[in-house]
VOPAGU-2260 file (C-alpha; in pm, 1 decimal, decimal comma):
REM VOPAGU-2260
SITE   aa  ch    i         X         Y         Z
SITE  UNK   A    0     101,4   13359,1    2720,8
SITE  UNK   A    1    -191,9   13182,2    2802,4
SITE  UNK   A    2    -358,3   13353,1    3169,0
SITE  UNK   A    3    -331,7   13152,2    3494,3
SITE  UNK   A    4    -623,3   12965,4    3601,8
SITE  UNK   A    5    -785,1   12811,3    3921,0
SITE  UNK   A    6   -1038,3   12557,7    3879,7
SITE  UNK   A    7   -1364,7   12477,8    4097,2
SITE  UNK   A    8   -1567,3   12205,2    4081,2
SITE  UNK   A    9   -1912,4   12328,2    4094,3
SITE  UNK   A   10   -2233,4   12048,1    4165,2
SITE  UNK   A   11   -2508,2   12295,3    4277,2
SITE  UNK   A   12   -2407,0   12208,6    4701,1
SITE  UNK   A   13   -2398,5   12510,2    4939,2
SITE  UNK   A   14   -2030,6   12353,3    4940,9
SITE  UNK   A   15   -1954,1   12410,7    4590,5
SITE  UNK   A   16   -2084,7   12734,1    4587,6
SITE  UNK   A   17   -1865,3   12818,9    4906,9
SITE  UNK   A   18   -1571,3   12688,3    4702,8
SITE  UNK   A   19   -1620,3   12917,8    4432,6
SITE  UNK   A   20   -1641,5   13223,2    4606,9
SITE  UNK   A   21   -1320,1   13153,0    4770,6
SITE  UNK   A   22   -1156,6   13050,5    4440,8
SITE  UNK   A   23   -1344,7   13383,7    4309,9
SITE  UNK   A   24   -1171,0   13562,3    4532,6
SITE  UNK   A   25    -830,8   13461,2    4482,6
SITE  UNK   A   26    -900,6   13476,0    4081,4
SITE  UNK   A   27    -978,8   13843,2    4103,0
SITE  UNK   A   28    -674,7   13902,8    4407,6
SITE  UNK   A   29    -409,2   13734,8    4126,5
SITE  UNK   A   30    -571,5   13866,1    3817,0
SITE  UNK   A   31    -613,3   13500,1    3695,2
SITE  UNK   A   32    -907,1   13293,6    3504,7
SITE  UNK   A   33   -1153,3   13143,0    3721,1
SITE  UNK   A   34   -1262,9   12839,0    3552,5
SITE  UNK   A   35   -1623,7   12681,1    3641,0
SITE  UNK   A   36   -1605,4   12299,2    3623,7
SITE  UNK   A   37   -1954,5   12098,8    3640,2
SITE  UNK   A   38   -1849,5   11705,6    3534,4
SITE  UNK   A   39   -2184,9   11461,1    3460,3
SITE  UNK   A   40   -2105,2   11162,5    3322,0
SITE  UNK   A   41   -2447,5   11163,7    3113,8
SITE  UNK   A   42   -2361,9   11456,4    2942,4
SITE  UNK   A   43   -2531,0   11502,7    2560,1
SITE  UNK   A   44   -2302,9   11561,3    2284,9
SITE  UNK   A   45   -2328,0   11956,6    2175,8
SITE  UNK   A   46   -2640,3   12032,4    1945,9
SITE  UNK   A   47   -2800,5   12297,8    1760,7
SITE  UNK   A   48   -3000,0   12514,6    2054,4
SITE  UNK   A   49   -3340,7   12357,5    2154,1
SITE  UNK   A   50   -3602,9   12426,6    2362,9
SITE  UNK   A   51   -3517,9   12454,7    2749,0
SITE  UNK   A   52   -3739,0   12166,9    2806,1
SITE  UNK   A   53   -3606,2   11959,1    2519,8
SITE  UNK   A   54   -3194,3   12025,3    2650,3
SITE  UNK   A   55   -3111,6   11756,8    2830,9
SITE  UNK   A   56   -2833,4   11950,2    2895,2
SITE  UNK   A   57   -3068,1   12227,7    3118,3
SITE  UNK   A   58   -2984,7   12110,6    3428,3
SITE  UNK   A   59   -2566,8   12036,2    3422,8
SITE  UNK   A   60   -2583,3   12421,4    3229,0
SITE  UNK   A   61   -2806,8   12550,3    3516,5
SITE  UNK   A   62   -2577,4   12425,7    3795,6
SITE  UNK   A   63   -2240,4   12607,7    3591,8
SITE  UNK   A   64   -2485,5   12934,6    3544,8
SITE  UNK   A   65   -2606,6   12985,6    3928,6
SITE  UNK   A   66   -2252,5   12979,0    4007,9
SITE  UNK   A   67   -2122,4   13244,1    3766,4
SITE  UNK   A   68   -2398,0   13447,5    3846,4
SITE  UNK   A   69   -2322,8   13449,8    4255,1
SITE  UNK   A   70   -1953,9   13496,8    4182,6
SITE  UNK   A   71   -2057,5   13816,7    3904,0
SITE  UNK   A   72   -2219,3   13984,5    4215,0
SITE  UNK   A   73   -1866,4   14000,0    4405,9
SITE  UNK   A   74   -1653,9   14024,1    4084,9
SITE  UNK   A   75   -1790,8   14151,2    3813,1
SITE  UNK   A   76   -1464,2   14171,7    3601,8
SITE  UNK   A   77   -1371,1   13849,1    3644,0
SITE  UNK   A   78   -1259,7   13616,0    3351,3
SITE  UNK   A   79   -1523,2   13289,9    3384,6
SITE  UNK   A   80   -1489,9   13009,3    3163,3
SITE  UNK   A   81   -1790,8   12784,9    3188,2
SITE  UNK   A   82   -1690,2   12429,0    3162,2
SITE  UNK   A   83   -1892,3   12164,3    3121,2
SITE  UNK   A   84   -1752,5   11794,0    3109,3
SITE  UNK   A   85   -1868,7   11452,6    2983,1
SITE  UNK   A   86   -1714,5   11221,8    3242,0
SITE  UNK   A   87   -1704,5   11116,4    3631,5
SITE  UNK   A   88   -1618,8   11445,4    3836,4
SITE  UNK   A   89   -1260,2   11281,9    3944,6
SITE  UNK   A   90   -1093,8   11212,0    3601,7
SITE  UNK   A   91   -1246,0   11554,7    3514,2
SITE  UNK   A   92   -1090,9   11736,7    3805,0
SITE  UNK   A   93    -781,1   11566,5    3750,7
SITE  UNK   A   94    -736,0   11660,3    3421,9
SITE  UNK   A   95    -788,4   11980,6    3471,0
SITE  UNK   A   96    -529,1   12027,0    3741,4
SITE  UNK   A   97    -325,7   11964,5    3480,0
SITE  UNK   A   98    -329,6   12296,0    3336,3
SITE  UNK   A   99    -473,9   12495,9    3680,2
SITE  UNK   A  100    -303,5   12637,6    3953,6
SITE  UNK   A  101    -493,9   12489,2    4161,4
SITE  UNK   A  102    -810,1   12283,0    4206,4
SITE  UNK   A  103   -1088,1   12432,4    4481,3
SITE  UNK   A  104   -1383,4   12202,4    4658,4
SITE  UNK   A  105   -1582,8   12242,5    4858,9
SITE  UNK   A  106   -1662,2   12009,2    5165,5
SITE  UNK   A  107   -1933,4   11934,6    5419,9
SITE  UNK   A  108   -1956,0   11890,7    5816,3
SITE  UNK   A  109   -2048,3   11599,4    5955,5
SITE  UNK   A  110   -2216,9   11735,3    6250,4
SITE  UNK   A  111   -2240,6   12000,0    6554,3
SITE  UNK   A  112   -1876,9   11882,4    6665,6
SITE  UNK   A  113   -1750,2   12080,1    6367,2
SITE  UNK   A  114   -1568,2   11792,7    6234,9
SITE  UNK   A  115   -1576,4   11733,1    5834,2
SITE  UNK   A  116   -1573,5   11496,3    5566,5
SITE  UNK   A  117   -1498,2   11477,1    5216,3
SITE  UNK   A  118   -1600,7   11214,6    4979,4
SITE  UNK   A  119   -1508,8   10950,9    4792,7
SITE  UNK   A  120   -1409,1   11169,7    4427,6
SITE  UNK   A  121   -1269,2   11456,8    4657,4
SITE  UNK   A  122   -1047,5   11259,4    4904,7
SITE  UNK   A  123    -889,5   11124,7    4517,0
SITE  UNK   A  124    -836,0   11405,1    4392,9
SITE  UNK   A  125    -646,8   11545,6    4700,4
SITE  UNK   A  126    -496,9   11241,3    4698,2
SITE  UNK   A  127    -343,8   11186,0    4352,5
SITE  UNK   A  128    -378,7   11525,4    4227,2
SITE  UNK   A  129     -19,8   11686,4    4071,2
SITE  UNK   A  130     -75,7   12016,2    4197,3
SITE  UNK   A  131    -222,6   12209,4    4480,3
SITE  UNK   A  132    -592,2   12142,2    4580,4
SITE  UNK   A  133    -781,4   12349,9    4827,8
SITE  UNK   A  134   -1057,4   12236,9    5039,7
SITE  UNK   A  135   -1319,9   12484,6    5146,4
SITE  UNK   A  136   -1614,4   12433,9    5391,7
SITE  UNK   A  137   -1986,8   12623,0    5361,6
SITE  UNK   A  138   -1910,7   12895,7    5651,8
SITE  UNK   A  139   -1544,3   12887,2    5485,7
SITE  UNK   A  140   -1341,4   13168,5    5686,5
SITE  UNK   A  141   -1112,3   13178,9    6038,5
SITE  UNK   A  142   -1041,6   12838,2    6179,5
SITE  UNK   A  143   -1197,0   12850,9    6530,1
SITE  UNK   A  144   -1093,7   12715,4    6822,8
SITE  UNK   A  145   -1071,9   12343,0    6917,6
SITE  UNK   A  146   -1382,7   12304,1    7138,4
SITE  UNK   A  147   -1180,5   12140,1    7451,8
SITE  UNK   A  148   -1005,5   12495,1    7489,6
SITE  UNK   A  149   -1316,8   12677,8    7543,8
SITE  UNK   A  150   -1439,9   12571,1    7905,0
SITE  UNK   A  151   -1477,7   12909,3    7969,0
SITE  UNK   A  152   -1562,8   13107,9    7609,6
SITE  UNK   A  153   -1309,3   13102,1    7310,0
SITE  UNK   A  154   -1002,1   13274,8    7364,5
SITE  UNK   A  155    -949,2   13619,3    7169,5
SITE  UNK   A  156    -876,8   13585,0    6811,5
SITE  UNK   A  157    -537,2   13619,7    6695,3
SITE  UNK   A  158    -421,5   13806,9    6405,9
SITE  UNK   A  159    -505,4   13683,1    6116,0
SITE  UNK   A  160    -258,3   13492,2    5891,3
SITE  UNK   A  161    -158,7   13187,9    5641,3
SITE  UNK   A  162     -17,0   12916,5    5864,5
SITE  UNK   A  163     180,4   12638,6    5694,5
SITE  UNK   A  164     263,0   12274,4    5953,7
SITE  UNK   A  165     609,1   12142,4    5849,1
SITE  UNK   A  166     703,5   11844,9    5882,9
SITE  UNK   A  167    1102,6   11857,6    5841,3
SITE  UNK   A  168    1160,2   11498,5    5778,0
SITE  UNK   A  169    1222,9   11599,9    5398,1
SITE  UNK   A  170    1244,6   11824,8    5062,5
SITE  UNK   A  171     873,2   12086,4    5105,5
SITE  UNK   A  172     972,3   12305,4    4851,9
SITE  UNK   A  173     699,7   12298,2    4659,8
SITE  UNK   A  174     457,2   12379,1    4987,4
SITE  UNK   A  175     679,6   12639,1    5127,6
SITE  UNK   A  176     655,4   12814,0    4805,5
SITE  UNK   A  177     286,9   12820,3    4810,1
SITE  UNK   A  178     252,4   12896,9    5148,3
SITE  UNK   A  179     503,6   13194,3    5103,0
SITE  UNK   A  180     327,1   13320,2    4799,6
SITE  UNK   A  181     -39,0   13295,7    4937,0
SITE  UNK   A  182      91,7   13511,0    5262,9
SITE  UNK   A  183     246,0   13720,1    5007,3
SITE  UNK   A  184     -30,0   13798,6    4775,8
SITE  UNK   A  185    -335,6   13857,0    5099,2
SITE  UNK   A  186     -32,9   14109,2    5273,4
SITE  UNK   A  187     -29,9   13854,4    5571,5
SITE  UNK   A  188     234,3   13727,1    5806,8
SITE  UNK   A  189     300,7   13341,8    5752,2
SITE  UNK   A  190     316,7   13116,6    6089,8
SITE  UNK   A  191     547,1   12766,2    6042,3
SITE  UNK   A  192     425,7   12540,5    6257,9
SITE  UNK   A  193     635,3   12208,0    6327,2
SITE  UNK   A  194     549,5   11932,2    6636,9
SITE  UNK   A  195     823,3   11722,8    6745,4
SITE  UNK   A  196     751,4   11436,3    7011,2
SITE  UNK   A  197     997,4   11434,8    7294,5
SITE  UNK   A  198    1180,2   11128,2    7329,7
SITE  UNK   A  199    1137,7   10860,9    7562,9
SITE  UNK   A  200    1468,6   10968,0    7715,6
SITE  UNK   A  201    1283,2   11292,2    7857,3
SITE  UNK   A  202    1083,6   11124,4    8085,6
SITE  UNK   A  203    1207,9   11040,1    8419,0
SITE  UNK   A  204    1053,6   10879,1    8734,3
SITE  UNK   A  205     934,2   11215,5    8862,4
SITE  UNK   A  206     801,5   11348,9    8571,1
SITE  UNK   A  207     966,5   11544,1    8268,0
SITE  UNK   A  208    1285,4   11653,3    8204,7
SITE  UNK   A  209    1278,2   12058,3    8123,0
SITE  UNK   A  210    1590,4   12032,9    8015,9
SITE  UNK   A  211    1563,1   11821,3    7763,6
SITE  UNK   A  212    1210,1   11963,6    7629,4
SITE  UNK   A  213    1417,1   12295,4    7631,3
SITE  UNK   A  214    1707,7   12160,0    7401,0
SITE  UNK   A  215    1485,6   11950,1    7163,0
SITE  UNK   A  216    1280,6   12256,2    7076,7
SITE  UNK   A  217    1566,8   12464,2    7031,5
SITE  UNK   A  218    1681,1   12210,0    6784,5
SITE  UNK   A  219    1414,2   12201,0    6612,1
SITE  UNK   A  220    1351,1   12602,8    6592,0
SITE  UNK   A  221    1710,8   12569,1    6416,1
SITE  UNK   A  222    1602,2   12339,7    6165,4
SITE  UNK   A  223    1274,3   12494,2    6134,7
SITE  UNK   A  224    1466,1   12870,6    6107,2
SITE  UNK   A  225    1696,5   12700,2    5817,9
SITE  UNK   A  226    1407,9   12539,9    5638,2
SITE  UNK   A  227    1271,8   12904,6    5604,3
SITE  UNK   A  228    1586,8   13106,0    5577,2
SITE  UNK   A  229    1565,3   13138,1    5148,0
SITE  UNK   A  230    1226,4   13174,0    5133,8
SITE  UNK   A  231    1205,4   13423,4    5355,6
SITE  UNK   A  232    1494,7   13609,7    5169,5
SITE  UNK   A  233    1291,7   13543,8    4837,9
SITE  UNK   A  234     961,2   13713,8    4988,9
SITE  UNK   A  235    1145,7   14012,1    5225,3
SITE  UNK   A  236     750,3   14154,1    5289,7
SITE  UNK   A  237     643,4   13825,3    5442,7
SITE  UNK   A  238     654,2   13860,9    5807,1
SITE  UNK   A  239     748,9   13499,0    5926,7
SITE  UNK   A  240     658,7   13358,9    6273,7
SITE  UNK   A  241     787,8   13014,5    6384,0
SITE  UNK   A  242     626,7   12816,0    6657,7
SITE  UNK   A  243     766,6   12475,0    6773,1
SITE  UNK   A  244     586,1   12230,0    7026,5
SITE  UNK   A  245     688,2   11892,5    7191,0
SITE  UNK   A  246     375,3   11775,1    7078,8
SITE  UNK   A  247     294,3   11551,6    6745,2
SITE  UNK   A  248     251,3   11689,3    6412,6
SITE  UNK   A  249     -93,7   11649,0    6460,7
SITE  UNK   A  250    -186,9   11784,5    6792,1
SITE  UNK   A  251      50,6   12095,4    6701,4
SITE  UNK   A  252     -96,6   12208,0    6418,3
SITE  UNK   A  253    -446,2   12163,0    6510,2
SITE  UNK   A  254    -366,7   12348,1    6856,8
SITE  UNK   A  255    -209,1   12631,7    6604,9
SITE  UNK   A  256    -448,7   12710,7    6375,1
SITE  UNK   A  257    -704,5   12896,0    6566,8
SITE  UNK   A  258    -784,6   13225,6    6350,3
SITE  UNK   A  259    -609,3   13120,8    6039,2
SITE  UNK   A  260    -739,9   13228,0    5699,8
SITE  UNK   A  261    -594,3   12988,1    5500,6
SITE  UNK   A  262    -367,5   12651,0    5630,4
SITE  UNK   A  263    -107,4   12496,2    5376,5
SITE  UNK   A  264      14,9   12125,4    5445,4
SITE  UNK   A  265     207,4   11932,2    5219,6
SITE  UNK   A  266     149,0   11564,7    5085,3
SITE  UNK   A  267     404,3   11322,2    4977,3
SITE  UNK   A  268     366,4   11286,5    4581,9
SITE  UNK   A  269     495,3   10946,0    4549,1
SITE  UNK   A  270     320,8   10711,7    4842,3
SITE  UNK   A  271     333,8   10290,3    4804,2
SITE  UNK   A  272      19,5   10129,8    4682,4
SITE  UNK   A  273    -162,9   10041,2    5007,8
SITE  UNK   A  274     -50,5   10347,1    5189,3
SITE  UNK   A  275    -339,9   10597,2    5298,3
SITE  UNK   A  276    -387,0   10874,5    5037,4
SITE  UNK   A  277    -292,3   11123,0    5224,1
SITE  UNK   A  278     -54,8   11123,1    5561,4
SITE  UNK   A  279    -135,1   11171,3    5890,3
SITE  UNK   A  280    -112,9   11560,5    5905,3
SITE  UNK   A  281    -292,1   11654,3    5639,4
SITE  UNK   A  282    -564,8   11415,7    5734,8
SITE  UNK   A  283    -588,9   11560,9    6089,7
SITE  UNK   A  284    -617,8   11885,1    5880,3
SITE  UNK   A  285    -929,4   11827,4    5669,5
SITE  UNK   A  286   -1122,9   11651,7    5905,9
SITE  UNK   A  287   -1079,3   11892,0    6194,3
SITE  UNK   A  288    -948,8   12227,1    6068,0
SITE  UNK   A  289   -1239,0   12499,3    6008,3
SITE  UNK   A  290   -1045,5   12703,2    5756,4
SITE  UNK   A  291    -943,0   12645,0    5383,5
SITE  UNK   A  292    -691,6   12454,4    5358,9
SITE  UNK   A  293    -425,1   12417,5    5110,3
SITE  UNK   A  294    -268,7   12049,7    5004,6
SITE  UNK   A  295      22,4   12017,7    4821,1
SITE  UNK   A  296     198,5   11750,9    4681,1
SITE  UNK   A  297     592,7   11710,6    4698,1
SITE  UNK   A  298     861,0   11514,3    4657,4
């Protein structure tokens, strides 16, 4: 059987770099293949060996090397392969999700309100990608907290954990059993997180109704306790943790995430045309969540 394998897109960017060591990490954690994936579009066909300053190759083969040689500092029994591709980076990194796990980038801040952006080939490939695709920033580690909570310092770290936001409005399979099996394999506990807006209904004239905050998130904690029931019969050593707010999706899991080491969200697979790439959630996610974060596509 061929060996598992996690590909990174490497371009020479502190980001890249960052990306690798996290996809390093979980190479050598699963005992897979980590595979090294520089695309450039002006790639020269293979020829006999030349001089360094006759390969026009040097560079493209420089960028790959730096970052097997970092990563062989932290791991150095890891399987590399060194891949080096003749096209644009997104058809290359969506090929080879084909046959990955997973794809890994990396991707950049924007500024000092730690707030992040990811460009035009790597919000495509999260986008239309078949399987998983993690993003990871430079200082890739913890979320922190969101800077309105801190008027007075940030608030103690929690424990740390994988947290995964739910939506509930359909089939997540496919991100539940990723989230599950990343918890799994780093021996941490696994936080659900699902937001549900109160209705209309639970406003009155003198403010809201507790009573009906109280009974929509005890709905919702049922729903959100069936959702997880198999899977957490299917991984028994996966401490689960469910937290429900009468908040949006959004604001919930961004409010959530503080201390995290790695957040899964899911993405529909099949969105119309003109629709955004990605929803809502998982938008929120990568532009304001420190952590990695995990996006996987379902049904």
């Amino acid at each position: 059987m061929e060996p598992e394998v996690i590909t990174v897109g490497v371009d020479g960017s502190p980001e890249s770099l960052a990306a690798a060591h996290w996809a390093a990490d979980e190479a050598d954690r699963r005992q897979w293949t980590l595979r090294l994936l520089h695309a450039w579009i002006l790639l020269a066909a293979e020829a006999p060996p030349a001089p360094a300053d006759r390969d026009r190759n040097a560079g493209a083969r420089e960028v790959v090397r730096r970052a097997r040689d970092e990563v062989r500092e932290r791991h150095p029994g890891l399987r590399i392969i060194e891949d080096l591709v003749g096209a644009e980076a997104e058809p290359a990194l969506l090929g080879a999700a084909g046959d990955s796990r997973m794809v890994v980038l990396g991707s950049r801040a924007l500024g000092p309100w730690e707030s992040y952006v990811l460009g035009d080939v790597s919000l495509n490939v999260v986008g239309r990608a078949k399987g998983p695709v993690v993003l990871v920033r430079e200082q890739g580690g913890r979320a922190k907290p969101p800077r309105h909570e801190q008027p007075g310092g940030p608030p103690p770290a929690p424990e740390a954990r994988v947290v995964a936001g739910l939506s509930l409005n359909g089939p997540c399979e496919r991100m539940l059993g990723f989230a599950f099996d990343a918890a799994a394999s780093r021996g941490l506990a696994l936080q659900a997180v699902h937001g549900r807006p109160l209705p209309v209904q639970a406003y009155t004239p003198w403010g809201l109704d507790p009573d009906a905050a109280t009974e929509l998130t005890k709905e919702a904690d049922a729903e959100l306790q069936d959702a997880l029931g198999p899977w957490g019969e299917r991984f028994p050593e996966v401490t689960v943790e469910r937290t429900v707010l009468p908040e949006s999706p959004t604001r919930a899991l961004v409010q959530s995430v503080f201390g995290a080491e790695l957040l899964v969200v899911g993405r529909t697979l099949h969105r119309p045309p003109l629709a955004p790439r990605v929803g809502p959630v998982a938008h929120a996610a990568i532009h304001h969540v420190t952590c990695p974060i995990a996006v996987v596509p379902h049904e």
